[in-house]
Every structure is written in C-alpha cells, then in structure tokens.
Biopython code that builds the backbone (N, CA, C, O; Angstrom):
import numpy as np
from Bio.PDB.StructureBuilder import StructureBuilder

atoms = [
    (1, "UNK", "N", (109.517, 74.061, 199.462)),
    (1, "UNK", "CA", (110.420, 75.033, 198.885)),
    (1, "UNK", "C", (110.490, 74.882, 197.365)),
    (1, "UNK", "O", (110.632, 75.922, 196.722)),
    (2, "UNK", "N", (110.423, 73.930, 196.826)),
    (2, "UNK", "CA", (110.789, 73.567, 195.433)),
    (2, "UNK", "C", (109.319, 73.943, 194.776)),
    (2, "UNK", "O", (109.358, 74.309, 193.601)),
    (3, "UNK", "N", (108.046, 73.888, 195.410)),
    (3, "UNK", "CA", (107.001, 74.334, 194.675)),
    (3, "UNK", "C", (106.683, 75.534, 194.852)),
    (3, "UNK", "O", (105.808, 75.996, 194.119)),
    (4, "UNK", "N", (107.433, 76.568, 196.098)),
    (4, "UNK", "CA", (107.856, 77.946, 195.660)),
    (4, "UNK", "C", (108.725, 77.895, 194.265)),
    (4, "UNK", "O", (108.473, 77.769, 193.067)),
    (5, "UNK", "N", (109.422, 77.996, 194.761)),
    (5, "UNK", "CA", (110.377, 78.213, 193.713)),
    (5, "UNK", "C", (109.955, 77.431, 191.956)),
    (5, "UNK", "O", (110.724, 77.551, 191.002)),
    (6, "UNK", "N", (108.583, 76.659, 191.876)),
    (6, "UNK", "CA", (108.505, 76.593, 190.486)),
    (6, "UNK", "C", (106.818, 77.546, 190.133)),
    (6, "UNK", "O", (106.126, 77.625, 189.118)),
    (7, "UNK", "N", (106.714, 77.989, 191.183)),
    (7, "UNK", "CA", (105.205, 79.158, 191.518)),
    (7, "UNK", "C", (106.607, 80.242, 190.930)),
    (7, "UNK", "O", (106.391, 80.521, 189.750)),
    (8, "UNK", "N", (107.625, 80.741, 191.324)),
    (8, "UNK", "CA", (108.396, 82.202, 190.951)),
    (8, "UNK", "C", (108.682, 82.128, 189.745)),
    (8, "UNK", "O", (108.440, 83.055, 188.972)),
    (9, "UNK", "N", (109.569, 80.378, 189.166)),
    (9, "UNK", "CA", (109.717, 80.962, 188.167)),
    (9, "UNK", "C", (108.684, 81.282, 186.831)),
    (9, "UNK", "O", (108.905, 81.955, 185.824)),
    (10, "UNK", "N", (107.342, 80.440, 187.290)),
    (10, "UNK", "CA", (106.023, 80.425, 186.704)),
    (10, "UNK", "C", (105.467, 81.955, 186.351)),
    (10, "UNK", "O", (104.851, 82.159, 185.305)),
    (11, "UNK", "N", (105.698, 82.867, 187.181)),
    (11, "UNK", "CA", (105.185, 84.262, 187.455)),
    (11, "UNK", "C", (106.613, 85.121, 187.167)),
    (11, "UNK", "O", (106.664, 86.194, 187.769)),
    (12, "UNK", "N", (107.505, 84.866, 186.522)),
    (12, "UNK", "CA", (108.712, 85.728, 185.799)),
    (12, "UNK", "C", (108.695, 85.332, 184.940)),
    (12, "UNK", "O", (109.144, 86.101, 184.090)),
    (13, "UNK", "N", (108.321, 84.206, 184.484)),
    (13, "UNK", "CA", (108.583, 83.799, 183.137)),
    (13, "UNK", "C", (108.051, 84.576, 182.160)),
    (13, "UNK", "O", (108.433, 84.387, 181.005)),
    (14, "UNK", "N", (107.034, 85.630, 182.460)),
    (14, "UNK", "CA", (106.466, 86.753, 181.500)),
    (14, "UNK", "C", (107.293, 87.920, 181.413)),
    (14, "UNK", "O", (106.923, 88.878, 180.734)),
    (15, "UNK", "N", (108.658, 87.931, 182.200)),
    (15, "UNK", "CA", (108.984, 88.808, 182.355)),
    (15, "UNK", "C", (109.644, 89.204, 181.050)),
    (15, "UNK", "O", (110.001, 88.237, 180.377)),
    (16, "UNK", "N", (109.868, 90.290, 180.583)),
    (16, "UNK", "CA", (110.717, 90.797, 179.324)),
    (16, "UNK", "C", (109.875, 90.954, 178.387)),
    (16, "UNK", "O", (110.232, 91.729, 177.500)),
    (17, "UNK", "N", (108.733, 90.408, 178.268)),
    (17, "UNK", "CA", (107.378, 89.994, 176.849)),
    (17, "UNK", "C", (107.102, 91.310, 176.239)),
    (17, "UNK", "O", (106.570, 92.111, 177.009)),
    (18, "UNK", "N", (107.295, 91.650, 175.253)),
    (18, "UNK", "CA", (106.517, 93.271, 174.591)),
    (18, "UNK", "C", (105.153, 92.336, 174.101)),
    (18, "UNK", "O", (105.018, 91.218, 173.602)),
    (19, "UNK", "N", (104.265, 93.387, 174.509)),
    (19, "UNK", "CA", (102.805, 93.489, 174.246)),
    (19, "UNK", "C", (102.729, 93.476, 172.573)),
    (19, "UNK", "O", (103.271, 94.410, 171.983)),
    (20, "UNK", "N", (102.018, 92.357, 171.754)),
    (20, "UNK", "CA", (101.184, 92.865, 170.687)),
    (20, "UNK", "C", (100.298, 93.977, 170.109)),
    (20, "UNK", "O", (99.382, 94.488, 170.754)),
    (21, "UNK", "N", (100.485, 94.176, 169.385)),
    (21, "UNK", "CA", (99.164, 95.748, 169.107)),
    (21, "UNK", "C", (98.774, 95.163, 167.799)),
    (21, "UNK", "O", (99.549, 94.999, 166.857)),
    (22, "UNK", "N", (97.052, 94.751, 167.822)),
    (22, "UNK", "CA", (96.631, 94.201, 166.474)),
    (22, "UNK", "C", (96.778, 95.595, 165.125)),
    (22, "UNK", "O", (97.069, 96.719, 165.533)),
    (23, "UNK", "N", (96.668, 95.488, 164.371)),
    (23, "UNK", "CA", (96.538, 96.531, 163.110)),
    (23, "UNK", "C", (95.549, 97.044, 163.142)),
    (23, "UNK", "O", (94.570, 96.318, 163.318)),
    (24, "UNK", "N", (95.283, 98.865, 162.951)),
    (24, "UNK", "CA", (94.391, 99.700, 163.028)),
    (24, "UNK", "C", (93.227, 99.112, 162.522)),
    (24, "UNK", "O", (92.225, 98.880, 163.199)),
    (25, "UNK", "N", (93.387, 98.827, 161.102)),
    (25, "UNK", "CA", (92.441, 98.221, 160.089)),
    (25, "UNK", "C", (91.506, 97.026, 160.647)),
    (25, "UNK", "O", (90.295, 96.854, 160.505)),
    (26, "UNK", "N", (92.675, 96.099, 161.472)),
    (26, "UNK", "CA", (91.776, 94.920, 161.999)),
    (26, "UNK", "C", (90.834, 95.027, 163.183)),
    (26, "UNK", "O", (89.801, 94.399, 163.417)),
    (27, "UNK", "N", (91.520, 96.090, 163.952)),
    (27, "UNK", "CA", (90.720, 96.537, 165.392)),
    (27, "UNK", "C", (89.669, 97.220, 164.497)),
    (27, "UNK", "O", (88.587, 96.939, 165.013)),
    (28, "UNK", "N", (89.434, 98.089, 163.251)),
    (28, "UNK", "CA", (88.304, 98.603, 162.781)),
    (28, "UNK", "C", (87.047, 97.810, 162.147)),
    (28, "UNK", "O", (85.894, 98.219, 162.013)),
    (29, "UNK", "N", (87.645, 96.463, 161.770)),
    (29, "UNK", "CA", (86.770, 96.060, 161.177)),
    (29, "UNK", "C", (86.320, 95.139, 162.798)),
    (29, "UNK", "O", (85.156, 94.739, 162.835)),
    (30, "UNK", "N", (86.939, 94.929, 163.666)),
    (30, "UNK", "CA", (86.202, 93.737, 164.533)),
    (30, "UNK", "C", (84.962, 94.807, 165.083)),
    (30, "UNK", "O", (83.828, 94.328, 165.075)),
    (31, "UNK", "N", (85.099, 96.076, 165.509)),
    (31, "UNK", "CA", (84.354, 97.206, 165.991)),
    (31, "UNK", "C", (83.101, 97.246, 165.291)),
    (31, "UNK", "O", (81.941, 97.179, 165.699)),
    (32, "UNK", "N", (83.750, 97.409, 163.787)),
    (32, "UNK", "CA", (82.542, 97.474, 162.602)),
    (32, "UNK", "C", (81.507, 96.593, 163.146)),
    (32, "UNK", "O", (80.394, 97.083, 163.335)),
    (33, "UNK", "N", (81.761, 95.095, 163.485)),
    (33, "UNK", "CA", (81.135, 93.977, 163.408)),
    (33, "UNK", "C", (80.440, 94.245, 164.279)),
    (33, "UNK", "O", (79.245, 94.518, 164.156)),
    (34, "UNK", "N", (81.031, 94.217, 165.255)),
    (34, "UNK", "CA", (80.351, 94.647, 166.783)),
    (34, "UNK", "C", (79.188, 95.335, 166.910)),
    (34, "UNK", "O", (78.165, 94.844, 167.387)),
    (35, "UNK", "N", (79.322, 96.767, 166.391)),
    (35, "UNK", "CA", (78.165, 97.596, 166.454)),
    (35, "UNK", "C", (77.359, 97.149, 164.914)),
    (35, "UNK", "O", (76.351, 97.776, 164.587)),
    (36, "UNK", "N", (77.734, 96.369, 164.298)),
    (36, "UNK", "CA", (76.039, 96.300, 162.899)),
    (36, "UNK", "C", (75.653, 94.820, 163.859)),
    (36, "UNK", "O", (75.217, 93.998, 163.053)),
    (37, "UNK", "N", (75.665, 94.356, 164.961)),
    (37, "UNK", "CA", (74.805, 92.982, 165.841)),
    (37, "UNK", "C", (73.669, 93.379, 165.858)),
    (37, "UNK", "O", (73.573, 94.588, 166.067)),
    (38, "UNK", "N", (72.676, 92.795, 165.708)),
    (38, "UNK", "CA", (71.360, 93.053, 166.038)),
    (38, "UNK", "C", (71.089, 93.101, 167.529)),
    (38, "UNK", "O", (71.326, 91.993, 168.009)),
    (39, "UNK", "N", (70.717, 93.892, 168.355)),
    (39, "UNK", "CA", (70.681, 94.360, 169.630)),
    (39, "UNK", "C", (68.840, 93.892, 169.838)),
    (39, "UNK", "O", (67.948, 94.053, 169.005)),
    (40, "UNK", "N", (68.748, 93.386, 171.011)),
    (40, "UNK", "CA", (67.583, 93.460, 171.394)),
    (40, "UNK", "C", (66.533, 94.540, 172.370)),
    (40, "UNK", "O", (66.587, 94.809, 173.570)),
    (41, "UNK", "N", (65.851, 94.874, 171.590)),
    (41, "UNK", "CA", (65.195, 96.342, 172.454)),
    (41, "UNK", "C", (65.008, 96.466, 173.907)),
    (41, "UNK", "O", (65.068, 95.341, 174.404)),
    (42, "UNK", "N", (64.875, 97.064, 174.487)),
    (42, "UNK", "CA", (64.169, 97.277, 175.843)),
    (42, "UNK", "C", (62.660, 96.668, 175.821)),
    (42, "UNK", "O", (62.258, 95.851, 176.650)),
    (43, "UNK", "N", (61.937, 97.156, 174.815)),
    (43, "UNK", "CA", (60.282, 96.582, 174.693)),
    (43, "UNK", "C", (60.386, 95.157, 174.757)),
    (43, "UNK", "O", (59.458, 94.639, 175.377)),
    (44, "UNK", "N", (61.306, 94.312, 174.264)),
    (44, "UNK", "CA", (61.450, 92.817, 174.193)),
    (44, "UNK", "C", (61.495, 92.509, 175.116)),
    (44, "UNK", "O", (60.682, 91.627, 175.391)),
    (45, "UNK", "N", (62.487, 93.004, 176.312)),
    (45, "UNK", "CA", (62.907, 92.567, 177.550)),
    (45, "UNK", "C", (61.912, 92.757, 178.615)),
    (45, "UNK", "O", (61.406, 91.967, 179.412)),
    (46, "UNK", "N", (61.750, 94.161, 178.391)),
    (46, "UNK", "CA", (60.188, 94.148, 179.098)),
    (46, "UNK", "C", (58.869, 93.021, 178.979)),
    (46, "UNK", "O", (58.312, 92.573, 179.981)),
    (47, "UNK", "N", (58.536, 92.705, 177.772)),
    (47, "UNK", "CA", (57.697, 91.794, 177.340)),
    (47, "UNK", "C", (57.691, 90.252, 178.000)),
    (47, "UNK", "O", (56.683, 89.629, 178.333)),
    (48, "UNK", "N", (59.082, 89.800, 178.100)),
    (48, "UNK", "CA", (59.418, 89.017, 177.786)),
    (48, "UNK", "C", (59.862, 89.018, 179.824)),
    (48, "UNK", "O", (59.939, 87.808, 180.035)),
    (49, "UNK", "N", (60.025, 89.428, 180.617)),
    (49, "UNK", "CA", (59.816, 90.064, 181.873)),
    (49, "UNK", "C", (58.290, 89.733, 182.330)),
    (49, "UNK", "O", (57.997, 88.738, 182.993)),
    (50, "UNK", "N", (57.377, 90.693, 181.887)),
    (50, "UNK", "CA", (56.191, 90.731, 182.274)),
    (50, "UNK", "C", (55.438, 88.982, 182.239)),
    (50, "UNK", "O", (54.714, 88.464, 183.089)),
    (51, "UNK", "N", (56.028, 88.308, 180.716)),
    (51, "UNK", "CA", (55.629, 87.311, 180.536)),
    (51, "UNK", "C", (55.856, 85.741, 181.853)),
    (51, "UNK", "O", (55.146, 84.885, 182.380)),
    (52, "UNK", "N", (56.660, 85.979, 181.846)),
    (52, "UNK", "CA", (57.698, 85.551, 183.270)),
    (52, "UNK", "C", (56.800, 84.945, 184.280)),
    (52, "UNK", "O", (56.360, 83.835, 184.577)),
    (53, "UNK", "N", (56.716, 86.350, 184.731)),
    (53, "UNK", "CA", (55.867, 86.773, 186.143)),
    (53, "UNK", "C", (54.249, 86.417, 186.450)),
    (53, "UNK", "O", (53.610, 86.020, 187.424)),
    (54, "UNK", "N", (53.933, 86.825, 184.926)),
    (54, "UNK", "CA", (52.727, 86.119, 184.990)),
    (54, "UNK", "C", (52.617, 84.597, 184.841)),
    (54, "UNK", "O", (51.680, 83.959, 185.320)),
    (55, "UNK", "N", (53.428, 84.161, 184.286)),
    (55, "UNK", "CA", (53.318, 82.684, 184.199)),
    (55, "UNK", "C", (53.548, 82.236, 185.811)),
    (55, "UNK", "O", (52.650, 81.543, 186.289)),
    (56, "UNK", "N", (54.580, 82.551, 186.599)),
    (56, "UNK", "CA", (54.862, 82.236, 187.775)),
    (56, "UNK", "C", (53.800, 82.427, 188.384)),
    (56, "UNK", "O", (53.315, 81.648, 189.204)),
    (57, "UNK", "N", (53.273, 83.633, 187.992)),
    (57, "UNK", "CA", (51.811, 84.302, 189.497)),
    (57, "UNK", "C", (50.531, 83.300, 189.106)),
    (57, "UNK", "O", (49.737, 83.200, 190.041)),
    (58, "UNK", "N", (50.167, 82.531, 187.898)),
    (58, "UNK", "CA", (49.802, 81.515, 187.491)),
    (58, "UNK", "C", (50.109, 80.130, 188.252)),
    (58, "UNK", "O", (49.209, 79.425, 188.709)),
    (59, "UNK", "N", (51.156, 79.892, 188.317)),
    (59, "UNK", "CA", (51.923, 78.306, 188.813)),
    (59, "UNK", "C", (51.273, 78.755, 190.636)),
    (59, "UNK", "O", (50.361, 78.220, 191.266)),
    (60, "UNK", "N", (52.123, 79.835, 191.007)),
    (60, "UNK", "CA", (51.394, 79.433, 192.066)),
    (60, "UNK", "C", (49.864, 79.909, 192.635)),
    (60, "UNK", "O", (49.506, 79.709, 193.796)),
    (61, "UNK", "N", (49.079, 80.532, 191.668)),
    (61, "UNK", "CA", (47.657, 80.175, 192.271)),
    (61, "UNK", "C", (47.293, 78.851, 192.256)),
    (61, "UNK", "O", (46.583, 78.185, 193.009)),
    (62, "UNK", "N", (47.959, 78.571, 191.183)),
    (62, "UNK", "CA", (47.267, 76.808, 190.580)),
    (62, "UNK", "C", (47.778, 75.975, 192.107)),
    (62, "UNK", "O", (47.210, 75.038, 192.668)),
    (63, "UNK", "N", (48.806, 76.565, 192.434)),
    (63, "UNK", "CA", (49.057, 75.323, 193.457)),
    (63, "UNK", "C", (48.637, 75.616, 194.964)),
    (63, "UNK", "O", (48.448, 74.748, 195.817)),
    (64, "UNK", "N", (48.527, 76.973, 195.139)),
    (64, "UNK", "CA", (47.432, 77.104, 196.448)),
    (64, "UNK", "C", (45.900, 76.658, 195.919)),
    (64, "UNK", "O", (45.439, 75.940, 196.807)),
    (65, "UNK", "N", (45.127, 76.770, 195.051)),
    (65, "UNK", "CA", (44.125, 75.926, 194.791)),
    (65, "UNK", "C", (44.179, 74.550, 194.697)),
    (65, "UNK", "O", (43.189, 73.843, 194.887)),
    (66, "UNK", "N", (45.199, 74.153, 194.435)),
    (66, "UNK", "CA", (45.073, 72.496, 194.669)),
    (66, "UNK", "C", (45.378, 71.978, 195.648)),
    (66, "UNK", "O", (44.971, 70.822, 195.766)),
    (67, "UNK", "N", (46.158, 72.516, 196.711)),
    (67, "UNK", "CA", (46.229, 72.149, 197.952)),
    (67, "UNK", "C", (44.825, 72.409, 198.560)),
    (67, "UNK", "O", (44.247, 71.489, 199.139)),
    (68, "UNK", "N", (44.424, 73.282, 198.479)),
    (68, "UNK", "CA", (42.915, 73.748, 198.897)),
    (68, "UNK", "C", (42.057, 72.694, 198.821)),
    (68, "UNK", "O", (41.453, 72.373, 199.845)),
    (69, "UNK", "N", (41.834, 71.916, 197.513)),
    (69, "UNK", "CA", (40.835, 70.583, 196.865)),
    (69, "UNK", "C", (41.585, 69.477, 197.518)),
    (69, "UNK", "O", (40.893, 68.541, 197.919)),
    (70, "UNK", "N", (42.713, 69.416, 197.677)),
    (70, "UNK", "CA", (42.895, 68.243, 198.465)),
    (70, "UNK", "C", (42.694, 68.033, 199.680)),
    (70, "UNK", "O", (42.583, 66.885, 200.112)),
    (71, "UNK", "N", (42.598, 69.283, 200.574)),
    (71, "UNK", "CA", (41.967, 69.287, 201.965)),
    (71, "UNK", "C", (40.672, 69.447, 202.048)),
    (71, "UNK", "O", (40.064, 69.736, 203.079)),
    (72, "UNK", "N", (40.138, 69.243, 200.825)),
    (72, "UNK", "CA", (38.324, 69.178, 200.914)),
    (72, "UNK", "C", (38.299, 67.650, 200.352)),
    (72, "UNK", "O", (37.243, 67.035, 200.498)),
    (73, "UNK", "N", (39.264, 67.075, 199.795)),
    (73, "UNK", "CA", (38.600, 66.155, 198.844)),
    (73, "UNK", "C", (39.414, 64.771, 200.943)),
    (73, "UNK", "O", (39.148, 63.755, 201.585)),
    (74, "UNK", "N", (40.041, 65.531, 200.908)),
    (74, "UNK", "CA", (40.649, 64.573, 202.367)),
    (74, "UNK", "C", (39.440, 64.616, 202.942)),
    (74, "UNK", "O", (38.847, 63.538, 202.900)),
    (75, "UNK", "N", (38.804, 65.607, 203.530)),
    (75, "UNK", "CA", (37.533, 65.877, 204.653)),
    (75, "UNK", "C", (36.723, 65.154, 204.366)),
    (75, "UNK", "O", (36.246, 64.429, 205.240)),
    (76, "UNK", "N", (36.101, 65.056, 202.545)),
    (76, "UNK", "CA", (35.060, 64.059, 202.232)),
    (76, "UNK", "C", (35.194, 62.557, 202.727)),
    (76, "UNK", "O", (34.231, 62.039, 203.291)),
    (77, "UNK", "N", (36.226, 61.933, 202.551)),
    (77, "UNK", "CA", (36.627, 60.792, 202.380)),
    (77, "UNK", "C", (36.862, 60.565, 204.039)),
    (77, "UNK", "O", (36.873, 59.346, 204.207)),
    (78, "UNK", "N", (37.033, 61.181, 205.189)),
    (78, "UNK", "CA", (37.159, 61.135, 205.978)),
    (78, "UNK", "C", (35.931, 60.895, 207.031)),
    (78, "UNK", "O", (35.585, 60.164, 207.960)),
    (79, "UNK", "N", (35.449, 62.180, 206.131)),
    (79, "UNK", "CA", (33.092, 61.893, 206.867)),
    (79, "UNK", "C", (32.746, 60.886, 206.034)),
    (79, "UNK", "O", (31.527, 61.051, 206.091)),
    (80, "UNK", "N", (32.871, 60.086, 205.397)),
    (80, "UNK", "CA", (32.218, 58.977, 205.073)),
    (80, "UNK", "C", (32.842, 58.095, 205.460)),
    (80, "UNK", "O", (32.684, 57.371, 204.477)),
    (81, "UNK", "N", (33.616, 57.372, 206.285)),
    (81, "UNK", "CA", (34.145, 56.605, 206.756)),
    (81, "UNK", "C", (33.562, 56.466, 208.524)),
    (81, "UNK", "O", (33.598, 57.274, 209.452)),
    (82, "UNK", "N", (33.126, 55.280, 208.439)),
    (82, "UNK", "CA", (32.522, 54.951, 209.493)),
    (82, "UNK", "C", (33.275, 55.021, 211.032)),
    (82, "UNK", "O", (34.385, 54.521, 211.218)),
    (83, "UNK", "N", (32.561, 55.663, 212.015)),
    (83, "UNK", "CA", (33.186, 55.504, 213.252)),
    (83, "UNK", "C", (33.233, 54.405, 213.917)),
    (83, "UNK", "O", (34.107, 54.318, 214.779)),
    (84, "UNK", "N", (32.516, 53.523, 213.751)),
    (84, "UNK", "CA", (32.252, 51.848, 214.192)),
    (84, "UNK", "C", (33.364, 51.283, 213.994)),
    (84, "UNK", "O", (34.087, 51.746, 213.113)),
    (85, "UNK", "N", (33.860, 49.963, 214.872)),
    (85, "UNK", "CA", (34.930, 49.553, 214.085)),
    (85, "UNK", "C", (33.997, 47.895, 213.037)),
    (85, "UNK", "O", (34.760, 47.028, 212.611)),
    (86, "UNK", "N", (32.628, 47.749, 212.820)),
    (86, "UNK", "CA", (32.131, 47.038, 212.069)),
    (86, "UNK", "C", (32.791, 47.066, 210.602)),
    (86, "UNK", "O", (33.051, 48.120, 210.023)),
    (87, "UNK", "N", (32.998, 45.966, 210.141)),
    (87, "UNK", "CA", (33.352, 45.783, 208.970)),
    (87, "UNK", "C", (31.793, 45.256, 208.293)),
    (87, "UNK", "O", (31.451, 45.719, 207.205)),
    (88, "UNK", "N", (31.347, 44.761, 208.659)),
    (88, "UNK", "CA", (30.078, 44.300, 207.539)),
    (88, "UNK", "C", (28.921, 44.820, 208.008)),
    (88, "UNK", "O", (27.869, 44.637, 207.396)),
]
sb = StructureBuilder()
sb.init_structure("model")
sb.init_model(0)
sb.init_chain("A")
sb.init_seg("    ")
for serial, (resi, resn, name, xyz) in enumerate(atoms, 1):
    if name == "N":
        sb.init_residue(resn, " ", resi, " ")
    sb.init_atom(name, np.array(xyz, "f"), 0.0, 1.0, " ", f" {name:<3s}", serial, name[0])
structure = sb.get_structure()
C-alpha cells in the first residue's frame, strides 16, 4: 500500500505545471541549424549498400570453397594411409 501510494503521489506531482514555450527567435535559429546539416544522398547509401553485399557474397564463396579443399585435402591424407595395421 505505501508503494502505491508513493507511485500516486509520483504521477500528481506534475500536476498544476504550465508548459514552457522556447522564444520564436530561438526555435528559428535551432531549425536554421537543422536544415544547413549536411545530409547524405541516396547515391551514397546505395553505394555503400551494394558495397555490403558484395563483400558478404565474397565471405561466403570463400567459405564454401574452403570447406570444399578441406574435404579433398581430408580424402588425400586418408588414401595414403595404409590399411595394414604394420607399422614398419
């Protein structure tokens, strides 16, 4: 009950508050700022997208080909190993 009751008065305690309103002038200049940002194009994102993908479609050929050489380079090492159990 007591951590109701400090949850209510937590959530009234805003009660009565008048809202701030910054100055015309200052809301104009933060706006100003806003729109002179240097924005990055669509062509960048695209570029920079495409670049991505190809690097990924890269990573994994590389790694289905190397699994590939290791199940040939296993097979070699496997036919040269004698069926006998002779050691000398």
């Amino acid at each position: 009950m007591k951590a109701e009751n400090w949850t209510n008065e937590i959530l009234e305690s805003t009660n009565g508050m008048m809202k701030v309103l910054p100055s015309k002038l200052l809301f104009d200049k933060i706006q100003n700022r806003i729109n002179l940002e240097n924005r990055v194009s669509n062509k960048w994102i695209f570029i920079a997208a495409a670049s991505f993908a190809l690097l990924i479609s890269i990573n994994i050929s590389l790694l289905k080909s190397s699994s590939f050489k290791s199940n040939t380079q296993t097979e070699t090492v496997i036919s040269t190993i004698s069926n006998t159990n002779q050691l000398y």
